[in-house]
N, C-alpha and C positions, 0 to 999 in steps of 0.2 A: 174613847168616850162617845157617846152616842147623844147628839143635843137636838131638840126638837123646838125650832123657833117658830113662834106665833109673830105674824104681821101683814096687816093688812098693805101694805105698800110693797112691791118689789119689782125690779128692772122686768120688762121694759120699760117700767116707769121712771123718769130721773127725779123725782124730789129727793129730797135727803134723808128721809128715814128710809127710803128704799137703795140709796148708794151708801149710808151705811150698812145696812145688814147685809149686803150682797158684798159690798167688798171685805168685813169681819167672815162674813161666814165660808169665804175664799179662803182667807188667810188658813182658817181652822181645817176644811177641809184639806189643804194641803200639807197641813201637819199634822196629815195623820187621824182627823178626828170623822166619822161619822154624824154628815147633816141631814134631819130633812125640815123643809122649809112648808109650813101651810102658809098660805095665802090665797089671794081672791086672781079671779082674771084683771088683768091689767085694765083699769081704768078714768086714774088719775090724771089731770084733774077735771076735765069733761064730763064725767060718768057716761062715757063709752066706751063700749069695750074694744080693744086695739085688734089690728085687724090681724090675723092669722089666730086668734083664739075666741074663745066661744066660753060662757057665765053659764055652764053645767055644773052637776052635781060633784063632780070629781074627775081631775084628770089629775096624772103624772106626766113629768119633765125631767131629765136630766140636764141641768145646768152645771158647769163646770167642778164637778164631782162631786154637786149638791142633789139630794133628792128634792124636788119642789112639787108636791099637793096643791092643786086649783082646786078651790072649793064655789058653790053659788054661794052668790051674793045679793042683795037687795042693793041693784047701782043707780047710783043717783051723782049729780053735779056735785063740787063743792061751795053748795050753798045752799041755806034753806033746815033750818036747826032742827026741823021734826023728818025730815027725810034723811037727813045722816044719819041720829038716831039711827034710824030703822036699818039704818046700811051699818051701823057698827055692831047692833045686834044683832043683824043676820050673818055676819061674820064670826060673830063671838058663837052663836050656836052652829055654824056650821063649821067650824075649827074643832068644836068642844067631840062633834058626830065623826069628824075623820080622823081623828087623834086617835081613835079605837083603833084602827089597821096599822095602826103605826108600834109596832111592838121592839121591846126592850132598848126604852130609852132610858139613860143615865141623869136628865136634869133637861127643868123644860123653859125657854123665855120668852116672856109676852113685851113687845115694845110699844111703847107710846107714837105718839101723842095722845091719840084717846086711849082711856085706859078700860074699853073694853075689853082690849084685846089680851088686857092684863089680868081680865076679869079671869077670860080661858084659860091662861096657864096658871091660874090658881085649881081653877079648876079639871083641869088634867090632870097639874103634878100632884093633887088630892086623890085622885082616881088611880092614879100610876105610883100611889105613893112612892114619888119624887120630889126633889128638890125644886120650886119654883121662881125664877129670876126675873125682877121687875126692873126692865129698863126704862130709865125715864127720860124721857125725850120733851115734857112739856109739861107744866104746871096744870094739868086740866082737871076740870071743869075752869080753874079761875081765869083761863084765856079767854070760853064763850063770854065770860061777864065783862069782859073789859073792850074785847071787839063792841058789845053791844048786841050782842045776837041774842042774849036771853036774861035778863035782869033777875037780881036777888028771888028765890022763891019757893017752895017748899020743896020743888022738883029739885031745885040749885043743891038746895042743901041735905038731899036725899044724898045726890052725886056725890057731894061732900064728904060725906060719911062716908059713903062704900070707898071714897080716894081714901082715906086714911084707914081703914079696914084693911084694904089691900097692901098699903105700905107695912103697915103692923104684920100682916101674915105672910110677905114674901120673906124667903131663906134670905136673899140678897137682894140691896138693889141699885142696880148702876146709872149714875145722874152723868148727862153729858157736861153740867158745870157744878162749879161750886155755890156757887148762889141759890142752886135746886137743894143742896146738901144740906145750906144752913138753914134753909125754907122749913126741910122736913124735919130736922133738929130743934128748932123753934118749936116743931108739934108735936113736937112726944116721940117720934121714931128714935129707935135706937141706932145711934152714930156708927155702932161697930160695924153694921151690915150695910150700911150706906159707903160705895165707892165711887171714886168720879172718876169716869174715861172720855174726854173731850171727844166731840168731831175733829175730826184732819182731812189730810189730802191722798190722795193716791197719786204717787209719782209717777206711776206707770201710765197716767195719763191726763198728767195735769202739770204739767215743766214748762221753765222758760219755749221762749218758741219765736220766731221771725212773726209780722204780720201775715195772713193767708191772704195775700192778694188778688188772688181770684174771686177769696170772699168779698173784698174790699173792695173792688170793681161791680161786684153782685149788686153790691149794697149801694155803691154810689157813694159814698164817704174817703174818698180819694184827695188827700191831703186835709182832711178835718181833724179838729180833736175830737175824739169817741168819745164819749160819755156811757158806760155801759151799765144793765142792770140784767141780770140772770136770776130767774127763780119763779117762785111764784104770785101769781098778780090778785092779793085776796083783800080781804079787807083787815088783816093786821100788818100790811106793809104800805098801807097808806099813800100809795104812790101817785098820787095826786099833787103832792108837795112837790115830784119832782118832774111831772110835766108840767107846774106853776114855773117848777126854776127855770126851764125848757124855753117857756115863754117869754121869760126876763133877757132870755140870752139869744136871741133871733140875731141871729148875722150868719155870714158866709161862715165861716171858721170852727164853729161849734155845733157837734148833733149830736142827739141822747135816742140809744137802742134800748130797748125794754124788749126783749127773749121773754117767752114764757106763756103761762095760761091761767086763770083763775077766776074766781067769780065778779072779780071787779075789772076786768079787760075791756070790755066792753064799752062801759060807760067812762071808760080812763079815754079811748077812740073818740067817745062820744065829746067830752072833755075837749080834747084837743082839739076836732073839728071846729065847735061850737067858739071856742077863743081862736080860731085864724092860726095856733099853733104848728109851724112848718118843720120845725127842728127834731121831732121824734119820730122814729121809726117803729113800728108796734109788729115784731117777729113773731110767729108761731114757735112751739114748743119744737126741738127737733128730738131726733133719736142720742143716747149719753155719747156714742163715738164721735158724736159731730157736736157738740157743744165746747169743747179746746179751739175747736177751728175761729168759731164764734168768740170767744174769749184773748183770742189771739188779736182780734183785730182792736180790743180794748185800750183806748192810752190811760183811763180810770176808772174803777170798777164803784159800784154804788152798792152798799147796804142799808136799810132802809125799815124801823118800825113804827109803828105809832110810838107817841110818848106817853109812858106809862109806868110805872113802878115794877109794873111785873116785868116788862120788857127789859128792866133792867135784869135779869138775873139769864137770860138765853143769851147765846151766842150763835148768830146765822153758821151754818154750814160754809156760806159761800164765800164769808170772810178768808177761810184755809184755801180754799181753792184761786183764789186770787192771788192769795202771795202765793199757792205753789206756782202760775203761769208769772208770779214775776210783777201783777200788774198791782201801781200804787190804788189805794183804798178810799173812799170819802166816805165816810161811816156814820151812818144816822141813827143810833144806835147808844142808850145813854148805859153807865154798870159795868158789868163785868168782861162784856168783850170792846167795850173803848179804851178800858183799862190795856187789853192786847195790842190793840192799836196802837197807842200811844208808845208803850214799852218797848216794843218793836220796831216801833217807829217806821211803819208799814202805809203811812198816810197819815191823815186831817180826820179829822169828827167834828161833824156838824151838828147843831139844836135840831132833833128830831123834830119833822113838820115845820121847821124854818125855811121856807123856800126860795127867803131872801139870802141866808145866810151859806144854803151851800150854791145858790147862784152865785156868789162871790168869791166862792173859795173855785167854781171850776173856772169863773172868770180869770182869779192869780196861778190857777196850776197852768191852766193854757199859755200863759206866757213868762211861765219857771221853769226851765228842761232842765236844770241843775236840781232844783228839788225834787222832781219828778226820777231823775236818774238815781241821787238818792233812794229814796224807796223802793225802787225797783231792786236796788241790793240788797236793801235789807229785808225786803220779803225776799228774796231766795236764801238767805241767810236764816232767820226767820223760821222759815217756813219747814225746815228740817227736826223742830222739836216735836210736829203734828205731824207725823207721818202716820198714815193711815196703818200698816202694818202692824209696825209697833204696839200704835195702839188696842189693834186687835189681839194682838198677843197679853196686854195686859188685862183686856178683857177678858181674855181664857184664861188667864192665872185664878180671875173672880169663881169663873165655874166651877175650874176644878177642885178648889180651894170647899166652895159651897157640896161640891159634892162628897168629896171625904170628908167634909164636917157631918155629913148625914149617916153615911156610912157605918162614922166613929157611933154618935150620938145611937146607930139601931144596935150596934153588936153590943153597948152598953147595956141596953133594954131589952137584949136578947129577943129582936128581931132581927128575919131576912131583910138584907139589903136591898 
């Protein structure tokens, strides 16, 4: 089978819509299946382009038995609602312009979060009369509204419509939770076509592990509790709340890392400087091989969103990636994945934007090694129902499935396949 994935994200970028598709479209290609991958030059989340590659018209890549197409892009930060835009439309038509040289594909998928990119492989698998698969990675447009980046209005709910357009017209489409599932059931989409394949972990490089002590020495947090946060620094993870907690908790014994990059970085620095805050370390973004090392040196990982309704229905990526290295969880995070938390019993969940509240809880984990061993078992325990693999296999079940659905459906109608 031959599948052609639309996505604006992919390694060398580490966010998480670009370590799933890359590690799904691994799995696939090594069983046996024909990929090729469009995408833009790496430039997440900076909007510059990484160095060894160049925002031309088209290149190819050979990535680990994947074909990957660089397409131009209109690159910009992530930040600033009328410059995205323009960076997701330049995407979606210049995905839509090199899907032409991409000849005899069997089924095509466009991934979210924005669902421009969903827009393309509607309109590919139209052109290619193929099969077209909407992965949903994120309720959007209703996320700009609740960050605050673009209020109710006629443009909102233009958006609106083509999102429910597009759900009605995809063959399938694959929600990373269940809360995305019942969202789109509440609106009319038909339930059959809707499948849920969580985010997970990849064990191959996300396992228990010793502290990396040379990291630890790097860092200067040699005999501290870590307090860690990996991801992205934007303005739906609100992390302000937990350079406040940061602040509450100044002594020798306690420091909080924040890894990463995003539009709120800056002013989170500026934050801390401005309150006399000593306890946080504000790391740059590194490359995905060296973010385990970083994780390793964690004694408790932080997830972290605004508080919000919608919020409730995601689950962070990085949640799986903690319990695969083993490390217990403080989760700010209210819904569907505190519900995992808890069952799992992989950590604590804190009142999202309580800065009081999870200042007290890393205050009691810092002096409970018994609780804390706890959870360390049970995320490795845990943490073997999200295995990334797997899951990717179950995603391909989805394709294939959609695709001899169409198959069936043209020999019926006495159409070529």
């Amino acid at each position: 089978m031959h599948i052609l994935f639309l996505t604006d994200n992919f390694p060398p970028e580490v966010n998480a819509p670009a370590s799933r598709t890359y590690e799904h479209c691994r799995v696939w290609a090594q069983r046996g299946h024909r990929i090729t991958i469009i995408t833009c030059a790496p430039n997440f989340p900076r909007g510059r382009v990484f160095e060894g590659y160049r925002n031309s018209l088209f290149q190819r890549e050979q990535v680990d038995g994947m074909e990957v197409i660089r397409v131009w892009t209109y690159i910009t930060a992530n930040e600033g609602f009328v410059r995205r835009i323009l960076d997701y439309l330049s995407f979606m038509v210049s995905a839509i312009v090199a899907s032409v040289a991409v000849r005899r594909v069997d089924i095509v998928v466009g991934t979210s979060p924005q669902f421009f990119t969903a827009c393309a492989a509607f309109v590919v698998g139209t052109l290619k009369r193929r099969p077209w698969v909407f992965e949903l990675r994120d309720l959007w447009p209703e996320t700009i509204k609740t960050v605050g980046a673009m209020r109710d209005s006629a443009a909102i709910r233009l958006l609106e419509k083509l999102e429910l357009f597009l759900y009605r017209r995809a063959d399938a489409i694959v929600s990373v939770t269940r809360s995305f599932k019942r969202v789109l059931e509440s609106r009319g989409v038909d339930p059959s076509k809707i499948h849920v394949v969580t985010n997970g972990v990849d064990f191959g490089q996300f396992s228990p592990r010793p502290k990396d002590e040379e990291l630890v020495r790097r860092l200067g947090v040699q005999g501290k509790f870590v307090v860690g946060y990996v991801g992205t620094h934007g303005m739906c993870q609100a992390l302000e709340t937990v350079v406040d907690a940061a602040g509450m908790l100044q002594d020798d014994r306690i420091v909080f890392v924040l890894l990463g990059d995003g539009a709120r970085k800056q002013a989170l620095r500026e934050a801390a400087v401005a309150k006399g805050i000593k306890n946080v370390l504000f790391l740059d973004t590194v490359a995905k091989s060296e973010v385990p090392a970083f994780w390793s040196v964690l004694d408790v990982s932080l997830t972290h969103l605004q508080r919000s309704a919608l919020f409730q229905t995601v689950i962070p990526s990085k949640l799986f990636e903690s319990m695969g290295m083993g490390i217990p969880v403080l989760h700010g995070v209210d819904g569907e994945s505190a519900e995992i938390v808890r069952e799992c019993g992989v950590g604590e969940v804190f009142r999202s934007e309580d800065s009081q509240d999870l200042a007290n809880r890393v205050k009691r984990l810092a002096s409970d090694p018994a609780a804390l061993k706890t959870f360390r078992a049970h995320c490795a325990d845990s943490a073997k129902q999200f295995d990334r693999s797997e899951l990717a296999i179950r995603m391909l079940r989805v394709l294939e499935e959609t695709v001899s659905k169409r198959q069936v459906q043209s020999a019926s109608e006495g159409r070529l396949p």
